[in-house]
C-alpha distance (Angstrom), angle and dihedral (degrees) to the residues before:
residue distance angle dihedral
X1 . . .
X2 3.80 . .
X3 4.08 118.8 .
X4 3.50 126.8 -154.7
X5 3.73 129.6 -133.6
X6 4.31 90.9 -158.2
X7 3.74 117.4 78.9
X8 3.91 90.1 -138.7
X9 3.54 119.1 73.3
X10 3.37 123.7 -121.9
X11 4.11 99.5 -128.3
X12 3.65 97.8 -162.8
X13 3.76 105.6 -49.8
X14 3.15 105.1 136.9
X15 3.42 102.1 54.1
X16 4.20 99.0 158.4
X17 4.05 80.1 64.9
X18 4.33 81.1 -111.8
X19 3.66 128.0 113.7
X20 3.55 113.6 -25.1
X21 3.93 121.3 -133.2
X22 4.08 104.9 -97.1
X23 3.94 81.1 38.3
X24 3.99 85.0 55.8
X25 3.98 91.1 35.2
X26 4.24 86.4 53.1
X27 3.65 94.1 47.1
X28 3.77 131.0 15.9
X29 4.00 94.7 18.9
X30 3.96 95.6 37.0
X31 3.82 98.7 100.3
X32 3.59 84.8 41.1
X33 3.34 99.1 51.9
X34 3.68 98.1 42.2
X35 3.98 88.2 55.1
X36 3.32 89.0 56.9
X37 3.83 101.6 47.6
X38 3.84 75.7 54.2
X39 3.32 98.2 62.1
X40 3.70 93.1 55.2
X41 3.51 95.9 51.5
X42 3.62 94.3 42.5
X43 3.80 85.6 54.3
X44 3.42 96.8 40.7
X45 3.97 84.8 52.7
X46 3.86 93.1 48.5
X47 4.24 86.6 58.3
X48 3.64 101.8 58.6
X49 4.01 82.6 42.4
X50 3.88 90.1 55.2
X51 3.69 88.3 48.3
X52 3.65 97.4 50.3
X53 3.53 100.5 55.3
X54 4.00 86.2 46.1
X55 3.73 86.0 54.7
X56 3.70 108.2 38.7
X57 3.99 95.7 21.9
X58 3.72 105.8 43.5
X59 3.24 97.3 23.5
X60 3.81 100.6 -130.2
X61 3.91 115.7 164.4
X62 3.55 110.4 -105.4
X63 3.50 103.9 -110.7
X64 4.23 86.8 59.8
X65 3.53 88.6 58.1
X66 3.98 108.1 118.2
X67 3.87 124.5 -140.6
X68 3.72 116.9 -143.2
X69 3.90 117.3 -165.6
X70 3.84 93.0 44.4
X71 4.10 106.4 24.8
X72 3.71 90.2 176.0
X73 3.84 94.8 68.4
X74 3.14 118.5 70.6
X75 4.26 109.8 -167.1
């Protein structure tokens, strides 16, 4: 019986008996991956930015205050 060193299990992904995915996502994907987590929190960064200076430099009330990545909800 096989033992794992990861705390997740791997649920089938690697089903060509290669690399599995968090092997992939800790390896050949990792810069990848971490630019893209970077780009979310960049973004995510760049919101409560827009909203400040809509806040405390226009002056709009809070509730007018408009959310950009996810114009649906309203926080």
């Amino acid at each position: 019986m096989a033992t794992s060193s990861s705390s997740f299990p791997q649920a089938g992904l690697a089903l060509s008996g290669g690399p599995g995915f968090y092997e992939k996502l800790n390896t050949v994907w990792h810069e990848r991956a971490l630019q893209l987590f970077m780009l979310v929190v960049l973004g995510h960064w760049g919101e409560h930015l827009a909203q400040a200076i809509q806040i405390f430099a226009l002056g709009w009330p809070r509730r007018r205050r408009t959310v950009f990545l996810a114009s649906g909800i309203r926080g």
